[in-house]
DOLO-550069 format. One line per 10 residues: number of its first residue (from 1); their letters; for each residue x, y, z of N, C-alpha, C, O, CB. Coordinates in Angstrom, 3 decimals. Glycine has a CB too. Example, Ala and Ser with C-alpha at 12.3 -4.5 7.8 and 13.67 -1.06 7.14 Angstrom:
residues 2
1 = as = 13.190/-5.690/7.800/12.300/-4.500/7.800/13.200/-3.300/7.800/14.236/-3.319/8.465/11.308/-4.473/9.046  12.850/-2.250/7.080/13.670/-1.060/7.140/12.900/0.030/7.870/13.409/1.138/8.039/14.084/-0.598/5.725;
end
This chain:
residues 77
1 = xxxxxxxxxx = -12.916/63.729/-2.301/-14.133/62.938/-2.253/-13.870/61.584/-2.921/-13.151/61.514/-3.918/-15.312/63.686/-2.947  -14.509/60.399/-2.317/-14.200/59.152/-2.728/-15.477/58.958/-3.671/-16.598/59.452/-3.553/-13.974/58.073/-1.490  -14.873/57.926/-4.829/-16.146/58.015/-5.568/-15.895/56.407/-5.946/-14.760/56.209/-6.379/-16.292/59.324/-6.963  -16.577/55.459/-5.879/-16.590/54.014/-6.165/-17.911/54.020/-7.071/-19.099/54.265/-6.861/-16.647/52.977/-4.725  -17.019/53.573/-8.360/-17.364/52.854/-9.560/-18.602/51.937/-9.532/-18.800/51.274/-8.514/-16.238/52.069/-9.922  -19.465/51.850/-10.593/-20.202/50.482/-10.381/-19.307/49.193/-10.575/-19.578/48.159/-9.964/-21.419/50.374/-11.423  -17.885/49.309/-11.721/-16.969/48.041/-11.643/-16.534/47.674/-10.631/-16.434/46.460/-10.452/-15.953/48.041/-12.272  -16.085/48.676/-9.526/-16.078/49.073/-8.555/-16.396/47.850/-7.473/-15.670/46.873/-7.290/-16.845/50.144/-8.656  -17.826/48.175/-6.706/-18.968/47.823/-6.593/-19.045/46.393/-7.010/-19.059/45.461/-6.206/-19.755/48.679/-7.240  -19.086/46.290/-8.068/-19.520/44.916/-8.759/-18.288/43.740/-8.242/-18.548/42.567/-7.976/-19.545/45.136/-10.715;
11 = xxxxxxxxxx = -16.748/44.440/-8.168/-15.597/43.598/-7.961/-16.064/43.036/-6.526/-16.334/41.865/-6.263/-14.054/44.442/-8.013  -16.099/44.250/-5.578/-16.261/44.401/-4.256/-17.555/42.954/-3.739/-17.669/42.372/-2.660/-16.813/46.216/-4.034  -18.236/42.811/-4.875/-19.754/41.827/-4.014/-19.295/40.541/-4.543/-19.914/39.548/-4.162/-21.813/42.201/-4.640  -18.256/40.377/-5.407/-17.669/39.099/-6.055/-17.492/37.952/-5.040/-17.973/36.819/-5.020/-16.242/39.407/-6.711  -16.463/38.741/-4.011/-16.987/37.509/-3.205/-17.819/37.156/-1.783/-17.756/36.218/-0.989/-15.979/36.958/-3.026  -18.569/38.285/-1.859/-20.052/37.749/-0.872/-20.758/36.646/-1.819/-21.159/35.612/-1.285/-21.443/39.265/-0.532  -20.923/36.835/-3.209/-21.637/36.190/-4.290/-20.972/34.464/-4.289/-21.638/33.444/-4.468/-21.316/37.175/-5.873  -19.737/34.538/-4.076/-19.230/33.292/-3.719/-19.216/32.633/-2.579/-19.100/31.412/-2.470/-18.259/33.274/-3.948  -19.348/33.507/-1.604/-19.315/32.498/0.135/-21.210/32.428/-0.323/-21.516/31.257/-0.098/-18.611/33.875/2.487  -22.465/33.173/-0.831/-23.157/33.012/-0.904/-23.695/31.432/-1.747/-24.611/30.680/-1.415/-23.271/34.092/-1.076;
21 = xxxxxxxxxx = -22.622/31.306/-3.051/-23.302/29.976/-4.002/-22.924/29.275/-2.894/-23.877/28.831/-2.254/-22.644/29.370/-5.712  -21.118/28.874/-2.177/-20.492/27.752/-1.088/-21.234/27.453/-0.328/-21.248/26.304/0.111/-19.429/28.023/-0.287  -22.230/28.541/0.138/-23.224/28.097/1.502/-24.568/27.229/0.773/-24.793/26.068/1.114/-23.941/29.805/2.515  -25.264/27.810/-0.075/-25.976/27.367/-0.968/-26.039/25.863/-1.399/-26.954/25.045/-1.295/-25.676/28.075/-1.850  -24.538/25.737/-2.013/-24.741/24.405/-2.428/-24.662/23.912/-1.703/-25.525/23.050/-1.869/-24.217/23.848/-3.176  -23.973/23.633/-0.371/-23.617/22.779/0.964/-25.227/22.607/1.522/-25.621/21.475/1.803/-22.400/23.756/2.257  -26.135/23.782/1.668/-26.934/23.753/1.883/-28.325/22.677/1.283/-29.205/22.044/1.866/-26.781/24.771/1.853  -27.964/22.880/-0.140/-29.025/22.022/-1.187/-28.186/20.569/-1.093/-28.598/19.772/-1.936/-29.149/22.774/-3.149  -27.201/20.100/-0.333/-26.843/19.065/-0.378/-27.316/18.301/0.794/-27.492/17.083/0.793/-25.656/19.124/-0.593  -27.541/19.210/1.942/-27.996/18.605/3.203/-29.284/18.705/2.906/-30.063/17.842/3.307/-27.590/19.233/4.561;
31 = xxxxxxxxxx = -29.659/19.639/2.249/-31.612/19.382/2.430/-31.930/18.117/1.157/-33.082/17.789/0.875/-32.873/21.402/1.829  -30.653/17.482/0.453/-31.691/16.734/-0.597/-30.513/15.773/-0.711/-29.727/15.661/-1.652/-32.379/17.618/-2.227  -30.549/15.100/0.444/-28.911/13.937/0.423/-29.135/12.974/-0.426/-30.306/12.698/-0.687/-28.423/12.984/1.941  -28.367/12.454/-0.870/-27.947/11.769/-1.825/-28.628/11.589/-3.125/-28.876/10.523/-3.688/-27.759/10.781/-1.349  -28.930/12.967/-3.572/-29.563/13.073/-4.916/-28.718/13.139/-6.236/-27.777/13.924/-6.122/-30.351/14.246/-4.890  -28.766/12.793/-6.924/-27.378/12.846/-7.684/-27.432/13.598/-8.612/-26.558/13.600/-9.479/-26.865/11.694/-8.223  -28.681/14.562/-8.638/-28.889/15.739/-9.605/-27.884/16.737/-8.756/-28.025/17.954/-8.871/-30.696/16.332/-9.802  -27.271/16.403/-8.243/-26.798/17.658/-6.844/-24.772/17.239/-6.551/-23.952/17.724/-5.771/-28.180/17.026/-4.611  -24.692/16.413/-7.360/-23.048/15.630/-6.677/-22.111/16.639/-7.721/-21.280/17.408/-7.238/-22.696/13.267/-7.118  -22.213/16.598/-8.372/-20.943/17.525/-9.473/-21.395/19.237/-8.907/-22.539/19.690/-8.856/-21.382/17.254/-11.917;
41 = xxxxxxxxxx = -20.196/19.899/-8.555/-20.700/21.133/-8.413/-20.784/22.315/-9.473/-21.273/23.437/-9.346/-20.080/21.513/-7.472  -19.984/21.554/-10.854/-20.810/22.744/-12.045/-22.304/22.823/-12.319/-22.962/23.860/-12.407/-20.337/22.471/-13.571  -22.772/21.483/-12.450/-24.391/21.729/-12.134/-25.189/22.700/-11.653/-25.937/23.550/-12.136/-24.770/21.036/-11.414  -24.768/22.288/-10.350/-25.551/22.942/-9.172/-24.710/24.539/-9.326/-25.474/25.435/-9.684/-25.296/21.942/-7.369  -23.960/24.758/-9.208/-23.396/25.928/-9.499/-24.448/27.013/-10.519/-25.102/28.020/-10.247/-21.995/25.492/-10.186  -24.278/26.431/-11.467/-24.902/26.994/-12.385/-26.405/27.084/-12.083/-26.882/28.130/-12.524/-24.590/26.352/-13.531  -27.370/26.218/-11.402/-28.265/25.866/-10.786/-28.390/27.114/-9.889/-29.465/27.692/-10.048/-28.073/24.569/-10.245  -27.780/27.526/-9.223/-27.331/28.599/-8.240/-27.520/29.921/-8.788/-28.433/30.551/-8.253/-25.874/28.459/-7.848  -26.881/30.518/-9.736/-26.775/31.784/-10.754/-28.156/31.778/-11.142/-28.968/32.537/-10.612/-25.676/31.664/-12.142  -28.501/30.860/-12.148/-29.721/31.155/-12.845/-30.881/31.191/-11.147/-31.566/32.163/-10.830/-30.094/29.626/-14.333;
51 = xxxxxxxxxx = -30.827/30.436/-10.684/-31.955/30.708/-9.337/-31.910/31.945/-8.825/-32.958/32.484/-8.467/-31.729/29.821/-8.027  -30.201/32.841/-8.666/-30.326/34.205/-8.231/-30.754/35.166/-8.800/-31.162/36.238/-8.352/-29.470/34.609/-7.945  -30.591/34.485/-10.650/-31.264/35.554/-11.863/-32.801/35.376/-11.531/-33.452/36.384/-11.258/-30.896/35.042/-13.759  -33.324/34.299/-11.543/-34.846/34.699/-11.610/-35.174/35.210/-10.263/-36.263/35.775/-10.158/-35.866/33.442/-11.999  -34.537/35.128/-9.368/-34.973/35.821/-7.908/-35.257/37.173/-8.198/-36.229/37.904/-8.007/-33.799/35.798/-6.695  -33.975/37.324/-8.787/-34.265/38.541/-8.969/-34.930/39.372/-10.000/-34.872/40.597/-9.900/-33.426/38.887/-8.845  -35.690/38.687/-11.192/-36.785/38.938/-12.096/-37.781/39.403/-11.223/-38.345/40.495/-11.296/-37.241/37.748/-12.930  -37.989/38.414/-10.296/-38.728/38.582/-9.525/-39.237/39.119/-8.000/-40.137/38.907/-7.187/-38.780/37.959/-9.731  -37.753/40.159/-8.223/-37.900/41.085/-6.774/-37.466/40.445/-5.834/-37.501/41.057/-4.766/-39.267/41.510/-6.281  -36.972/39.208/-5.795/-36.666/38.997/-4.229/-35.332/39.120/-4.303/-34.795/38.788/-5.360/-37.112/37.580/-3.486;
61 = xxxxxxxxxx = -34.632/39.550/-3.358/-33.040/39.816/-3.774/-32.764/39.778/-1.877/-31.972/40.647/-1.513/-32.570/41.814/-4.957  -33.131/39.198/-1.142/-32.969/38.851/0.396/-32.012/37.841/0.151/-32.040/37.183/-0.889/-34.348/38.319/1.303  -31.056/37.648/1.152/-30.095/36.498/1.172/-31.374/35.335/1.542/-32.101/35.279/0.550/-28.623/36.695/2.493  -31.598/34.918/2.032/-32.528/34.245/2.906/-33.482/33.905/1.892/-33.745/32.713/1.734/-33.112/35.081/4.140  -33.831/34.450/1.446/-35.513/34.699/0.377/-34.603/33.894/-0.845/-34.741/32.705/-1.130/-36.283/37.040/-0.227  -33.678/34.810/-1.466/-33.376/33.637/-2.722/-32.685/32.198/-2.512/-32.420/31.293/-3.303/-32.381/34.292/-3.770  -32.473/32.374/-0.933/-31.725/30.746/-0.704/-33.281/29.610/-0.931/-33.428/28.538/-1.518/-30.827/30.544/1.519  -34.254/30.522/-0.123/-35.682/30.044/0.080/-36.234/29.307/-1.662/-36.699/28.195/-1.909/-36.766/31.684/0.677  -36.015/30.147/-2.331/-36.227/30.635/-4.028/-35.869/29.084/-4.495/-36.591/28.170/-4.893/-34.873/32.164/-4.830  -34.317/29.192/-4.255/-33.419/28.259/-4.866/-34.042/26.883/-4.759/-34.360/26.100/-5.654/-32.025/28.308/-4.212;
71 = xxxxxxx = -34.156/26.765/-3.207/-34.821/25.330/-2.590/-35.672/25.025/-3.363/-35.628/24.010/-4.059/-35.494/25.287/-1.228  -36.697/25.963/-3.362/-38.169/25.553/-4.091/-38.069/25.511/-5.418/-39.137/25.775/-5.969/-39.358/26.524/-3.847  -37.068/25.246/-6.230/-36.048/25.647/-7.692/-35.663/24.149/-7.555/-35.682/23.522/-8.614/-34.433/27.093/-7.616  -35.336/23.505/-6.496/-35.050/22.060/-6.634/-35.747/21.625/-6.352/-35.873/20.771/-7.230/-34.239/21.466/-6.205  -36.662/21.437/-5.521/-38.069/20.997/-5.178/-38.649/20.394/-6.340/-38.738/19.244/-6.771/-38.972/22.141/-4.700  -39.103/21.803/-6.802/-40.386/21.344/-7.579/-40.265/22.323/-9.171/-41.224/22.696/-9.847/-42.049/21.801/-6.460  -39.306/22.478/-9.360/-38.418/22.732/-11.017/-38.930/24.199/-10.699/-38.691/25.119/-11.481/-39.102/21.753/-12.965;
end
């Protein structure tokens, strides 16, 4: 019987979690061009994490829904 770990698990989503921020930020760059809160990508990076943490405080954990989250995270703080 195969049995996978939560470290496991956790290694395994490492990098959906990364093609997820890459799309993200590319994304918050086309919806808010030439903003310069947005040009360095440790910023926004980090901008990214904390937006997926409160997504998920707050139950939404949809790819789609916390990209949605994020937007409205730059929007309007």
């Amino acid at each position: 019987m195969l049995v996978i770990r939560d470290a496991q698990m956790a290694a395994l989503g490492l990098p959906m979690l990364e093609r997820f921020v890459v799309k993200t930020l590319r994304d918050i760059r086309e919806l808010f061009p030439g903003d310069p809160r947005f040009r360095e990508d440790a910023p926004v990076r980090a901008l990214i994490q904390d937006g997926i943490a409160a997504a998920r405080r707050y139950g939404i954990d949809g790819e789609r829904e916390v990209s949605l989250f994020i937007f409205l995270m730059c929007e309007f703080g």
